[in-house]
SEBA-543247 format. One line per field, with one value per residue (C-alpha): residue number from 1; residue in one letter; x, y, z. Coordinates in steps of 0.05 Angstrom, whole numbers. Layout:
# residues N
baro: (NUM;...)
torti: (a;...)
px: (X;...)
py: (Y;...)
pz: (Z;...)
//
This chain:
# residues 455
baro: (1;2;3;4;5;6;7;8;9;10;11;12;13;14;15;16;17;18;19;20;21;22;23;24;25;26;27;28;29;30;31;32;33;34;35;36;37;38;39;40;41;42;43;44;45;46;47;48;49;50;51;52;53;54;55;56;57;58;59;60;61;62;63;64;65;66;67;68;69;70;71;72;73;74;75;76;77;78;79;80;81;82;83;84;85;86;87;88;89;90;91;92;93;94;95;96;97;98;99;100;101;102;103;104;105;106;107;108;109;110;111;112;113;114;115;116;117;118;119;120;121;122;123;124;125;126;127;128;129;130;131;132;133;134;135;136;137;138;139;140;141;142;143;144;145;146;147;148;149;150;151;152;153;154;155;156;157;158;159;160;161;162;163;164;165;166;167;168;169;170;171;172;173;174;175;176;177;178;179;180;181;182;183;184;185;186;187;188;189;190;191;192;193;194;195;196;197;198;199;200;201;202;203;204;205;206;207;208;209;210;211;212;213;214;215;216;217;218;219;220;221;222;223;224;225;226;227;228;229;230;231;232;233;234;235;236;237;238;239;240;241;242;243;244;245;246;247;248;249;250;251;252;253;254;255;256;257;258;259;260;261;262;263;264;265;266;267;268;269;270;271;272;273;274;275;276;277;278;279;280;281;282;283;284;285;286;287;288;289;290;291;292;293;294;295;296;297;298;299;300;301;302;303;304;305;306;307;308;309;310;311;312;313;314;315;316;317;318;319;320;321;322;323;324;325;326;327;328;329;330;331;332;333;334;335;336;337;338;339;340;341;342;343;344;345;346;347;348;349;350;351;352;353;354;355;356;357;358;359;360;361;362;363;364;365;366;367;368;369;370;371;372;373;374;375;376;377;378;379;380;381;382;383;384;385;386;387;388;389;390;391;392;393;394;395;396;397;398;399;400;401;402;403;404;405;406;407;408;409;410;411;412;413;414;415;416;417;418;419;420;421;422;423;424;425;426;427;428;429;430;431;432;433;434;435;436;437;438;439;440;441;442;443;444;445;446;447;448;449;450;451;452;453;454;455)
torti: (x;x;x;x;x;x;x;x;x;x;x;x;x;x;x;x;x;x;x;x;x;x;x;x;x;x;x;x;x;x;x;x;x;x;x;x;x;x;x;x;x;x;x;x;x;x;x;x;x;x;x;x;x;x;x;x;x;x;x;x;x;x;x;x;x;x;x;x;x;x;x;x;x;x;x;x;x;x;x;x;x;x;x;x;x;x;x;x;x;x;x;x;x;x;x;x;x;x;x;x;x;x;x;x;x;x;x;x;x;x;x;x;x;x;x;x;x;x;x;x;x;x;x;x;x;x;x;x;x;x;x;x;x;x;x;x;x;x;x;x;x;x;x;x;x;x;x;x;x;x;x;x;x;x;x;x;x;x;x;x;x;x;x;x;x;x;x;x;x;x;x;x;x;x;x;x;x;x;x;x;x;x;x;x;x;x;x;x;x;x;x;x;x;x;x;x;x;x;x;x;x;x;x;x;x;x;x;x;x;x;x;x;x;x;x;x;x;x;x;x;x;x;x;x;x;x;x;x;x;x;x;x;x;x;x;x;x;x;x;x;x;x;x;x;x;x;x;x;x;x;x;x;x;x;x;x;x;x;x;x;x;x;x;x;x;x;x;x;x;x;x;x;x;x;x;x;x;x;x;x;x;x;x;x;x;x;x;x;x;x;x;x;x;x;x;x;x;x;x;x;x;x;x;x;x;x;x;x;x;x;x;x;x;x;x;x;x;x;x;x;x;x;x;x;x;x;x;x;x;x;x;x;x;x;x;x;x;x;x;x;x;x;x;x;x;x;x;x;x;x;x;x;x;x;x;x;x;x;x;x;x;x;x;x;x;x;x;x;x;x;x;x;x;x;x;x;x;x;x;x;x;x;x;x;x;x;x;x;x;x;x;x;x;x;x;x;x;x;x;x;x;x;x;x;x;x;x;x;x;x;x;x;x;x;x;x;x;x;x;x;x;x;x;x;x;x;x;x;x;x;x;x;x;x;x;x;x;x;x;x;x;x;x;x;x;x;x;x;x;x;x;x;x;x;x)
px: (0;23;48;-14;-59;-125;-141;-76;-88;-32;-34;-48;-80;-162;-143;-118;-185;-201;-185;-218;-279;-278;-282;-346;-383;-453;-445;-499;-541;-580;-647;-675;-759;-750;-797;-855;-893;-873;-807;-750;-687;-695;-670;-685;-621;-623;-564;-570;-575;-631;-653;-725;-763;-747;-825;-837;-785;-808;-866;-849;-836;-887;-921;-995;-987;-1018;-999;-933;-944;-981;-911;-874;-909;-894;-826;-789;-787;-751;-686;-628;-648;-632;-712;-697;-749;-784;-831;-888;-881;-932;-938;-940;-855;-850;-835;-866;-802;-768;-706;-689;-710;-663;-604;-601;-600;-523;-527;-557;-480;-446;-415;-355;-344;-342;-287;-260;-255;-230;-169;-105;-82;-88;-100;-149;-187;-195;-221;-277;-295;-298;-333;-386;-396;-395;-456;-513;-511;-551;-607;-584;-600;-677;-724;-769;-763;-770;-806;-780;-774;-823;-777;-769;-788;-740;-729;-707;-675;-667;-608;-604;-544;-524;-535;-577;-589;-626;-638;-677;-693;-648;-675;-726;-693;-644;-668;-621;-617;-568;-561;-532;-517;-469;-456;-393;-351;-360;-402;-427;-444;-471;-500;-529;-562;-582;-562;-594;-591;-652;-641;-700;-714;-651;-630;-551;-561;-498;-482;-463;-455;-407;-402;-349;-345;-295;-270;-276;-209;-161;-202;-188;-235;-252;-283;-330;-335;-391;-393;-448;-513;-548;-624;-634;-712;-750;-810;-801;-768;-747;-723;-652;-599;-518;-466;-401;-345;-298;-312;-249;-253;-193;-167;-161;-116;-63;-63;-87;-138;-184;-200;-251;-276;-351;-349;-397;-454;-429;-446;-499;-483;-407;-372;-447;-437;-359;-322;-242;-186;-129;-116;-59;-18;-2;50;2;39;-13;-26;-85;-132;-198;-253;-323;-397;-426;-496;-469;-396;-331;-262;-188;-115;-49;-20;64;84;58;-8;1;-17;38;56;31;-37;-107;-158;-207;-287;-297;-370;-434;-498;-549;-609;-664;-740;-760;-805;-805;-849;-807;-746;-735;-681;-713;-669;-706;-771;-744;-733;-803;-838;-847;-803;-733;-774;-761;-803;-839;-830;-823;-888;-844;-821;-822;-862;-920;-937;-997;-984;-920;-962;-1020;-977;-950;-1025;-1034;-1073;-1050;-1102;-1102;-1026;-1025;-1088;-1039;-983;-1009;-1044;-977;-937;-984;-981;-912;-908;-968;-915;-860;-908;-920;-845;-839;-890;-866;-802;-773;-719;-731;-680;-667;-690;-627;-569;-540;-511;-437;-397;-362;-372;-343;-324;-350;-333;-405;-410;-405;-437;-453;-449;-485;-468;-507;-513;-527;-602;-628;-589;-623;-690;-676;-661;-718;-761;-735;-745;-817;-872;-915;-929;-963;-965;-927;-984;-1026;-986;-1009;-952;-933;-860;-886;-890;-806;-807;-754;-773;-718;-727)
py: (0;74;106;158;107;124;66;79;149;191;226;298;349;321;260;292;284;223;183;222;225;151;156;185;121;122;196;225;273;216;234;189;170;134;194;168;104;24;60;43;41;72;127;169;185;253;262;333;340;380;398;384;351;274;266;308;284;211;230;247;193;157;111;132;132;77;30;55;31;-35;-47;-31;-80;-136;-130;-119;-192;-190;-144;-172;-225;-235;-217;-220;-279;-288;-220;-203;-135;-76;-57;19;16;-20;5;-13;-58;-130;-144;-183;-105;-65;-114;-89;-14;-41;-29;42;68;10;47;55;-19;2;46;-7;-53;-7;30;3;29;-20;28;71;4;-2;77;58;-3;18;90;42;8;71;90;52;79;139;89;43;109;105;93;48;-40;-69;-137;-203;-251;-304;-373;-378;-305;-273;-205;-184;-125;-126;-88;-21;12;-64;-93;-149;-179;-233;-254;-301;-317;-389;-398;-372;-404;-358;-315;-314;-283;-293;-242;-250;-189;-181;-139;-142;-111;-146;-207;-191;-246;-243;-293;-251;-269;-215;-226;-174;-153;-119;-64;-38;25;6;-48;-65;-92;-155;-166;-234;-236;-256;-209;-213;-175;-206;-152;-188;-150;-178;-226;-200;-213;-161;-193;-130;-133;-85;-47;-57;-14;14;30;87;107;50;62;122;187;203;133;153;99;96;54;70;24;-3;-28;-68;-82;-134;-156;-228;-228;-176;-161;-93;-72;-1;8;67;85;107;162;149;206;250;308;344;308;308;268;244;208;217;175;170;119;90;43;11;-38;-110;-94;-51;8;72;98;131;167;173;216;252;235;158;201;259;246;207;244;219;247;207;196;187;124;174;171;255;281;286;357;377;333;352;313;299;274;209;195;244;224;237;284;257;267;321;308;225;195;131;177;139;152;161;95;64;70;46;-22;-19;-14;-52;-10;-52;-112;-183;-196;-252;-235;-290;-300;-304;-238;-180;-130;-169;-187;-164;-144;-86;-63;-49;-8;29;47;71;12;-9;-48;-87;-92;-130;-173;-195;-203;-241;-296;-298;-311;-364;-393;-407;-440;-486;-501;-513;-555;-596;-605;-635;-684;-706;-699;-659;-599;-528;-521;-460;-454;-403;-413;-480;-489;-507;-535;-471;-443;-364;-330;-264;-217;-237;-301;-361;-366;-411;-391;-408;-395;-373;-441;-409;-438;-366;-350;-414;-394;-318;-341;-380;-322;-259;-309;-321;-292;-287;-216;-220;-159;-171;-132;-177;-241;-274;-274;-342;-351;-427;-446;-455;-484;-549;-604;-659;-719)
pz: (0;-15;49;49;39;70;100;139;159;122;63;51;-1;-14;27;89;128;106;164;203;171;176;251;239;228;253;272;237;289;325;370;419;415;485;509;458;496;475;433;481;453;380;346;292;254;208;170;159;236;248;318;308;366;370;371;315;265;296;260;191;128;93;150;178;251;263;209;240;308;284;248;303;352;300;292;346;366;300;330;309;258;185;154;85;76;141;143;102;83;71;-6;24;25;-43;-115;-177;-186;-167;-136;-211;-250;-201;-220;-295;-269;-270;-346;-354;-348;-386;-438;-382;-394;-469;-456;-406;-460;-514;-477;-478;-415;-360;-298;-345;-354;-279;-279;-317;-294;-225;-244;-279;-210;-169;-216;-193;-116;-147;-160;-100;-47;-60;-5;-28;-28;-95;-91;-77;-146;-152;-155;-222;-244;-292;-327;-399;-429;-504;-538;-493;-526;-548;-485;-471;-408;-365;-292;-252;-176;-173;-102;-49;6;13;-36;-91;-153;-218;-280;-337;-396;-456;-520;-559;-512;-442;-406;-338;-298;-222;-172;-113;-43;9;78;123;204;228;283;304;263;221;180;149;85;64;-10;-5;-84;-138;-187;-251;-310;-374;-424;-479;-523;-475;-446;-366;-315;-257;-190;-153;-72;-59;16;53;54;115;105;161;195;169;215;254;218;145;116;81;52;69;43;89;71;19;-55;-82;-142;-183;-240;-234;-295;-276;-202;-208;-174;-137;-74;-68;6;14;68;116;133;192;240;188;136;134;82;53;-22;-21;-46;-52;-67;-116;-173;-153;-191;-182;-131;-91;-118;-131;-206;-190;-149;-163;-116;-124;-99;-111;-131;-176;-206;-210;-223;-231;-244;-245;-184;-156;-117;-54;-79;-95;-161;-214;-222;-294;-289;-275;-248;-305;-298;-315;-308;-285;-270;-333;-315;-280;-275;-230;-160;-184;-124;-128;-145;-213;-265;-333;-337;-284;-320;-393;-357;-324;-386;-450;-485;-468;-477;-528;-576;-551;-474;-423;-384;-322;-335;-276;-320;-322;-238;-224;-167;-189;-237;-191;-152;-211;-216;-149;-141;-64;-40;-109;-98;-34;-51;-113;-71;-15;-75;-113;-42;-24;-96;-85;-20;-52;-105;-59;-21;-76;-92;-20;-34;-92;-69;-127;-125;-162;-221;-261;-318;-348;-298;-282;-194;-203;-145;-139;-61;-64;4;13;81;94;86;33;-33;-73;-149;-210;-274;-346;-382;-448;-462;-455;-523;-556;-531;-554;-624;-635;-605;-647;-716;-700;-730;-666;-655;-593;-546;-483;-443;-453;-429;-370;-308;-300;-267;-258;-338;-343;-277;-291;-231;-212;-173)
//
């Protein structure tokens, strides 16, 4: 490591206070509700630290008061536990989106891995790539849950700027997801599974995920490690996102690799979205630094062996976030809502595909009540069909990604990977060559059709 590193509390110029700033953690102004009845031990955590009455900013978000408290009473016997499958949620905190649609929001920036791809200088290749990965935290900060995959439920998107790509829930128990997109320039591949700690009006969200990307020039692979994500005020205050930590990202062929460190939110919102760090060569040796905001802007200059800028460079803007739609209730790029509708869709769309639950597009009608009634008869749908598998004593398998007998640590946890087996391509081709012009609104959801059932 570079003798300024951050992580080791040196350096000076733009990086002088980032050690400090790291000692922040969890500083964010902080006001107790023990004062409001049956609320013991929360807090309501504003990170632009305003002195408003605990009770009164208590108050404020999207919950009625008593839908809050109802919510309240059910899950504090939850405190401490992973919930990612074991609480049925309210439609009122959902988007008009699935867990499987907010994967592909990877892509909207993905001409970075174009220019990844294209450059011939090594470290610029990892300034792209990891600017491309920084890019999705604008879309990663929004309030609102998408909804949990069906088991089996996928999601296409055909040829956005070349891309195509394709996921699908793998498992329910853990929840587990795999995606799959390519164009000429890259593959990304990506087996995820959510591992969450609930703390009471808080929650820490754990990527336990596997996520590779293969420029396809050279043929070098980069492995992302995600930080972590903390979802802030989920019942009592203003509900606001945070993802303090590191992101590493390496190139599995060479050795180099970035480390970028997500400043956590301090004392009135203190070192909120920034971002900082280095490429650094195979012998750990710094090239470059790169620093700006994970929801605005990325920026990098060349850097000495000390990690300071080279006298005669400038630090140059390597990615900006595109303009996005004004007072958006679900705070939606216009990105966000070309992969929620049929536009980005196949011809001939799977019937398992997100867009067409009943239940997301209720919502994205302002249809609540509708919503949950469609979620509550497609969650009880599926553990009918998983009750059935027991009986018969059959096993779930995907339908577009094969399990290998790869197991992947993660500073979370283990995973276990799967991998794109290639039928999806098959199917695809057969699809676009058909003369069946049937329109994809009118397809009934049916994440069960593809459902492949082993012995």
């Amino acid at each position: 490591m570079a003798p300024n590193d951050p992580k080791n509390g040196g350096g000076s110029g733009f990086f002088a206070s980032l050690a400090s700033s790291i000692s922040n953690l969890g500083s964010a102004m902080t006001k107790s509700v023990n004062g409001l009845v049956g609320y013991e031990g929360l807090e309501v955590i504003n990170p632009e630290g305003s002195t408003d009455d605990a009770a009164e900013e208590a108050n404020k978000g999207r919950w009625k008061q008593e839908d809050r408290d109802g919510y309240w009473k059910m899950m504090q016997k939850y405190i401490g536990s992973d919930v990612t499958s074991m609480v049925t949620l309210p439609v009122i905190i959902f988007e008009p989106m699935t867990m499987l649609q907010k994967m592909a929001e990877l892509m909207e920036y993905s001409h970075l891995l174009d220019m990844a791809d294209k450059t011939e200088d090594p470290y610029m290749r990892m300034v792209y790539a990891s600017s491309w990965a920084i890019s999705v935290y604008y879309a990663f900060q929004r309030t609102w849950k998408p909804f949990n995959p069906i088991l089996g439920e996928t999601y296409e998107m055909a040829n956005y700027n070349g891309v195509n790509f394709i996921s699908e829930q793998v498992s329910h128990h853990p929840p587990m997801s795999a995606g799959h997109a390519e164009n000429e320039h890259f593959t990304y591949d990506c087996t995820s599974k959510l591992k969450t700690k609930f703390l009471g009006n808080s929650i820490d969200v754990y990527p336990v995920g596997r996520t590779r990307v293969t420029l396809k020039r050279d043929g070098v692979v980069l492995d992302l490690v995600p930080p972590l994500t903390k979802v802030h005020n989920l019942i009592f205050g203003r509900t606001w996102v945070d993802s303090p930590g590191e992101m590493i990202m390496t190139n599995l062929t060479t050795g180099d690799k970035v480390v970028l460190y997500f400043q956590p939110c301090g004392w009135f919102g203190s070192g909120r979205y920034e971002v900082d760090g280095y490429v650094y060569n195979a012998s750990e040796e710094p090239k470059i630094l790169m620093t700006g905001k994970w929801n605005e802007f990325m920026s990098y200059q060349q850097c000495d062996g000390e990690g300071e800028p080279l006298p005669g460079t400038e630090l140059k803007e390597v990615w900006r976030l595109a303009d996005v739609p004004k007072d958006d209730k679900y705070q939606y790029t216009h990105f966000a809502h070309k992969i929620n509708s049929f536009d980005t869709a196949p011809k001939k769309l799977l019937p398992s595909d997100s867009r067409l639950r009943p239940d997301r597009y209720a919502l994205e009608m302002g249809d609540m009540s509708k919503s949950g009634y469609e979620k509550s008869s497609m969650e009880e749908r599926q553990r009918a069909e998983k009750r059935t598998r027991e009986e018969k004593g059959q096993s779930f398998t995907p339908k577009w990604f094969d399990i290998t007998e790869e197991v992947t640590p993660t500073p979370w946890g283990d995973l276990e990977v799967y991998q794109f087996n290639g039928k999806y391509l098959e199917h695809r081709e057969v699809a676009d060559s058909s003369e069946d012009n049937t329109d994809p609104k009118s397809i009934e959801f049916n994440p069960w059709q593809f459902q492949d059932l082993s012995a």
